[in-house]
DRENKEBA-880306 format. One line per 2 residues: number of its first residue (from 1); their letters; for each residue x, y, z of C-alpha. Coordinates in steps of 0.1 Angstrom, whole numbers, plus 5000, padded with zeros to 4 digits. Example, Ala and Ser with C-alpha at 12.3 -4.5 7.8 and 13.67 -1.06 7.14 Angstrom:
2
1> as> 5123/4955/5078; 5137/4989/5071
END
This chain:
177
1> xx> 9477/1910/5632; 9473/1909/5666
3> xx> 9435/1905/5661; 9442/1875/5641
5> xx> 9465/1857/5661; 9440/1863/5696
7> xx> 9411/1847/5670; 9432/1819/5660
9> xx> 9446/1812/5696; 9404/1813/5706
11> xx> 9392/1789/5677; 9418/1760/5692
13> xx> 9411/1772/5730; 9376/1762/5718
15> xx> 9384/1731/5700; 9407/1719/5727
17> xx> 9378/1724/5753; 9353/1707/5732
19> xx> 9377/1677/5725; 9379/1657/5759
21> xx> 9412/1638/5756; 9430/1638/5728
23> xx> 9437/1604/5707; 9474/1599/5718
25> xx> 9497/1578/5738; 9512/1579/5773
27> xx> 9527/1558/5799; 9516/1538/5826
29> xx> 9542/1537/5857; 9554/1504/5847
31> xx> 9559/1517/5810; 9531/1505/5791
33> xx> 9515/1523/5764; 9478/1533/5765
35> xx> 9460/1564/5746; 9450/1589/5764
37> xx> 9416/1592/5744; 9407/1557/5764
39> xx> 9410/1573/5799; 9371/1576/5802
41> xx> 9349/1574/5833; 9313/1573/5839
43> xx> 9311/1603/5864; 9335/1635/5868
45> xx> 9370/1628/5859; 9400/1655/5868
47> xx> 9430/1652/5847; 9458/1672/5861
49> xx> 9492/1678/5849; 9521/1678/5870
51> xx> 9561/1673/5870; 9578/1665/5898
53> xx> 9600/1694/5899; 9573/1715/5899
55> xx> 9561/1730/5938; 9529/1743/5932
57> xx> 9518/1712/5913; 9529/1687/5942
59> xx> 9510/1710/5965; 9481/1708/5946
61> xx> 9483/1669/5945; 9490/1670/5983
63> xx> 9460/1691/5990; 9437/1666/5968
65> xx> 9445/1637/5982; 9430/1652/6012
67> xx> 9395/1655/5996; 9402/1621/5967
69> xx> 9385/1594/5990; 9353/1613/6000
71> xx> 9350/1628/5961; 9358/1588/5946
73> xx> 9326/1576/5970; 9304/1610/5972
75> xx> 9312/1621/5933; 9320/1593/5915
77> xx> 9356/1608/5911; 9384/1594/5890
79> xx> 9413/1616/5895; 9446/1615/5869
81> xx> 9475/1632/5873; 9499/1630/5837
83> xx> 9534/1641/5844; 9552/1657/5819
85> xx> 9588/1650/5835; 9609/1643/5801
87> xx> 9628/1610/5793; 9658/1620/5817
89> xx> 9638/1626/5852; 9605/1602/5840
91> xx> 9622/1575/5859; 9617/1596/5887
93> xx> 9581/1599/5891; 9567/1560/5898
95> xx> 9591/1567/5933; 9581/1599/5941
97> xx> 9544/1592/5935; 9549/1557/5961
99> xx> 9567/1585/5986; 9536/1609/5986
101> xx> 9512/1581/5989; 9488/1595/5960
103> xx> 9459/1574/5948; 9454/1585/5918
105> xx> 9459/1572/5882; 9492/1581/5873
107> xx> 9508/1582/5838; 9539/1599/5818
109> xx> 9538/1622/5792; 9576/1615/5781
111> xx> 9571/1635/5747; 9546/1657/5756
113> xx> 9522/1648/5730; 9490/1646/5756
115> xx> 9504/1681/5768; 9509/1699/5733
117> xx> 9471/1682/5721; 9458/1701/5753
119> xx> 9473/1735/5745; 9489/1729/5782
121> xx> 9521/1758/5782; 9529/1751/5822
123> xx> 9522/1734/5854; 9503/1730/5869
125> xx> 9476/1723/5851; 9442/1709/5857
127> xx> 9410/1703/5839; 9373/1688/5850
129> xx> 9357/1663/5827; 9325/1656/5826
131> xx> 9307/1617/5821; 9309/1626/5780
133> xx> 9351/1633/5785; 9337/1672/5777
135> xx> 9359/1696/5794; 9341/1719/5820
137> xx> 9365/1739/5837; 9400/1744/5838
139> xx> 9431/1760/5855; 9468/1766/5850
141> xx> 9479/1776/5883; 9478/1770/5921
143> xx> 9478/1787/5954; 9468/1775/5984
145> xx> 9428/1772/5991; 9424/1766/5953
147> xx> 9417/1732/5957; 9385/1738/5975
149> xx> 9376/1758/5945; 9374/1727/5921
151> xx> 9361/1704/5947; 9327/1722/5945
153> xx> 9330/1721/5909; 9337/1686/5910
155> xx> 9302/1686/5935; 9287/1707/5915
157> xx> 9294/1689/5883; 9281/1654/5901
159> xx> 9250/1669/5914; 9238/1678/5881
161> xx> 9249/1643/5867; 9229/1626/5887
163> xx> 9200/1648/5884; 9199/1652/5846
165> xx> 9214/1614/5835; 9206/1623/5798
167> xx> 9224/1658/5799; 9249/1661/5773
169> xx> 9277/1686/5790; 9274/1715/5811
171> xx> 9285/1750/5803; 9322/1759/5804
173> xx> 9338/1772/5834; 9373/1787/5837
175> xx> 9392/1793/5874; 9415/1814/5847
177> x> 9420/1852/5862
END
């Protein structure tokens, strides 16, 4: 049984990876509607959830910002952070974000539909996108330093962007232990 369940848990690991975004709907900060599926970019696109009760994510976010303007002009970033606070604290997140001074795309997740397509159990959690919205790496944790970690995959990923245009996806990576 046991067998069964780690193959089954594998086949929609791989199908998640494989996916990009998933074809449902979140919020903007001023409550609009948009699917998720539409969050596209034509260079390396991180898409990291978050809460705002949730340390280790804001620390993340925190340390990012620090490295979000070079990456943007060097890498062609687009960085989104989708927080899964619930309907009682989402009204929350549009001031916190202004009080941490984050330039990122930021939506809601209210009903955690984005979170449950992604197979996301906890925060944080972050995943690289390539140009073709094909997951390339991933994590579900942070300690401090680990943000230098995905920068170079976000320089990484770029690099060979721009050196093989008609590339379809890299290789999956995984920052999982």
């Amino acid at each position: 049984m046991k067998q069964f369940l780690s193959l089954c848990f594998f086949t929609f690991s791989l199908s998640v990876v494989s996916q990009g975004l998933p074809n449902v709907i979140i919020q903007t900060l001023k409550n609009q509607s948009i699917n998720a599926s539409e969050l596209t970019h034509d260079g390396p696109m991180v898409v990291s959830f978050w809460a705002t009760w949730c340390k280790p994510c804001i620390s993340e976010l925190d340390a990012m910002a620090d490295y979000h303007e070079d990456l943007v002009a060097d890498a062609n970033l687009r960085m989104v952070a989708i927080s899964i606070d619930n309907t009682r604290t989402s009204s929350r997140v549009a001031p916190f974000v202004a009080s941490r001074g984050w330039n990122y795309d930021i939506y809601i997740d209210p009903n955690s539909d984005l979170r449950r397509a992604m197979g996301v159990n906890n925060v944080p959690h972050t995943f690289l996108l390539n140009s073709n919205g094909k997951i390339v790496w991933q994590s579900n944790r942070y300690v401090p330093g680990e943000e230098e970690v995905l920068v170079e995959q976000i320089e990484a990923l770029a690099l060979s962007e721009k050196s093989e245009p008609n590339r379809k996806s890299i290789p999956s990576q995984s920052a999982q232990p």
